[in-house]
C-alpha positions in Angstrom: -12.8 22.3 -12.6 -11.0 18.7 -12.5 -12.0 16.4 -10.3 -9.1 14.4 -8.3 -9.3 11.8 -5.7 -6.3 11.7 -2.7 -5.5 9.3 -0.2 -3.1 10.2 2.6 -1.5 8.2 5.1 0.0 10.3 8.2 2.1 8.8 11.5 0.8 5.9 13.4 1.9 8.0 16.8 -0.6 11.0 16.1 -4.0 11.0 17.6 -6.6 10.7 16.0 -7.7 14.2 17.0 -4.3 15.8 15.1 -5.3 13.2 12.2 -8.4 15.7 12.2 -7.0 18.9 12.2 -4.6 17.8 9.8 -7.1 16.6 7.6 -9.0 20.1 8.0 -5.6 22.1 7.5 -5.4 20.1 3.7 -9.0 21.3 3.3 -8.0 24.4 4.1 -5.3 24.5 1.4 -7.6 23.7 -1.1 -10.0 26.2 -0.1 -7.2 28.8 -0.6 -6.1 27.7 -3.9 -9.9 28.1 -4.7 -11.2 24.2 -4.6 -13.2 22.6 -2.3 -13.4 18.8 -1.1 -16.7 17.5 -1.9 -15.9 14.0 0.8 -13.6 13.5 2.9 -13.2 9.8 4.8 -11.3 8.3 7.6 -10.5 4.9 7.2 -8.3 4.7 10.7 -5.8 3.1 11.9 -4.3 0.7 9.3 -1.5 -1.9 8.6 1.5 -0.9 6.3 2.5 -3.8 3.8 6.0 -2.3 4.2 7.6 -0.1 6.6 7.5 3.2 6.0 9.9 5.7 7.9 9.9 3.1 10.7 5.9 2.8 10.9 4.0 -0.3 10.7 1.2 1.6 10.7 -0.9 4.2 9.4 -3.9 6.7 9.4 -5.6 7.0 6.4 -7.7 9.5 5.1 -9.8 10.0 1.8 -10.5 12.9 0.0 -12.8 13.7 -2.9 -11.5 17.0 -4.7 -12.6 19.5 -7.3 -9.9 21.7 -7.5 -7.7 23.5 -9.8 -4.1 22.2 -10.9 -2.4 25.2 -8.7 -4.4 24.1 -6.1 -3.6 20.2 -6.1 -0.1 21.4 -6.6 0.0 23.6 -3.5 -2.1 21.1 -1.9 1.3 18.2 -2.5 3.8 20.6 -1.7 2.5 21.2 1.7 2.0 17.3 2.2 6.1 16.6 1.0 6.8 19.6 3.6 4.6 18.3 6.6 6.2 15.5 9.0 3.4 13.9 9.9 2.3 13.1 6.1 4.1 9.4 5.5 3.0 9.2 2.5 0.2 10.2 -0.6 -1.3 10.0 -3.8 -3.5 11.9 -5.8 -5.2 10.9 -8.1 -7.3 13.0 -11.4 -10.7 11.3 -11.9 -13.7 11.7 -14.7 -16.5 11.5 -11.8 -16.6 11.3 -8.1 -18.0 7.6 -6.6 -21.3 8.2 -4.5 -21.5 6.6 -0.7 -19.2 5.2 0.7 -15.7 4.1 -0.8 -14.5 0.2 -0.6 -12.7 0.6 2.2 -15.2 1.2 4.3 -18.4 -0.8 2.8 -15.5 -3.8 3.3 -14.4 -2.3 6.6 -17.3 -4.7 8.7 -16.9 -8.0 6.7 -15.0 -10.8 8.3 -11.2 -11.0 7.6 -10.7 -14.4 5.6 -7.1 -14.5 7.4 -5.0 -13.7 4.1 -2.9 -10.5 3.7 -2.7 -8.3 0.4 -4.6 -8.8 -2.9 -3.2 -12.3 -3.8 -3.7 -13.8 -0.7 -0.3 -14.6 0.1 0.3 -13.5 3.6 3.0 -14.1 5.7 4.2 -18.0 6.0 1.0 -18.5 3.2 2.6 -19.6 0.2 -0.8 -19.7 -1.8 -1.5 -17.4 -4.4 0.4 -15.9 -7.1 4.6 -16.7 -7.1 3.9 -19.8 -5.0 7.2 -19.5 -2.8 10.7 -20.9 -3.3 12.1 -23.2 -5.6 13.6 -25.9 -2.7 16.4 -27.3 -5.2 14.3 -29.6 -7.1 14.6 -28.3 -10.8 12.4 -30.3 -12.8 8.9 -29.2 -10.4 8.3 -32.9 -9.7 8.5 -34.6 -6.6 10.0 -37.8 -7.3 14.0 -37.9 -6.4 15.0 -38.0 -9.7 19.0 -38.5 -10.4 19.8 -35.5 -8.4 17.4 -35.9 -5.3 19.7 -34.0 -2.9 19.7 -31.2 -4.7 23.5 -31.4 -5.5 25.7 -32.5 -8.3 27.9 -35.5 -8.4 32.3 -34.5 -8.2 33.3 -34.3 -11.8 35.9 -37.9 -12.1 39.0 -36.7 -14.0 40.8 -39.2 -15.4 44.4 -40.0 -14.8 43.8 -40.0 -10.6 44.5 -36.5 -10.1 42.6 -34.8 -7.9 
């Protein structure tokens, strides 16, 4: 059977107790279809990069799946149906990844202070994109005919205005 890896974020106002039983009701589904879920991860209560549906946050929850395609497909259809589900992804992999995923061999080093993977967070210009161009055209810093940022009135000859 393939072999499929699915990451699900559900409501940041669920306990984690329904985050459970939600999670157990997915493996369930699979179960049914005739797959099984060979790991299954909580990674917790997590910080959105974007709203989603009015939440800032999320629960997050990992899944390792061999499963059929009917299964995976009943599997998402249930997930687009439940409320709770913000969002998912699943994903069809060659081989499974032993221990423990990223997320959570990451999960215990120190925060360096920067948000997403370019380390541009919020008021940090660094990184990629390097913020706004402020008016001066040419990149460098030294006034320049045009150091306001504006263009001179056009004169017209003749007086008229």
């Amino acid at each position: 059977m393939p072999l499929y890896e699915s990451v699900v974020i559900a409501r940041q106002d669920i306990a984690t107790t329904q985050v459970d039983s939600l999670a157990d009701e997915l493996t369930n589904i699979l179960a049914e279809g005739g797959g099984k879920v060979t790991k299954r991860e909580s990674w917790g209560l997590r910080s959105l990069t974007y709203r989603i549906k009015k939440n800032r946050k999320g629960h997050y929850v990992l899944f390792n799946i061999d499963a059929p395609p009917a299964a995976i497909n009943e599997y998402e259809r249930r997930m687009r149906i439940n409320e709770d589900v913000l969002r998912y992804l699943t994903v069809r992999v060659e081989v499974h990844e032993e221990g423990q995923s990223a997320v959570l061999a990451n999960k215990d080093r120190p925060d360096t202070g920067r948000g997403g993977f370019f380390g541009s967070g919020r008021g940090d210009r660094g990184g990629f994109g390097g913020g706004r161009d402020r008016g001066d055209r040419d990149g460098g810093g030294g006034g320049g005919r045009f150091s306001s940022g504006r263009r001179p009135r056009e004169e017209t000859s003749g007086g008229e205005a």
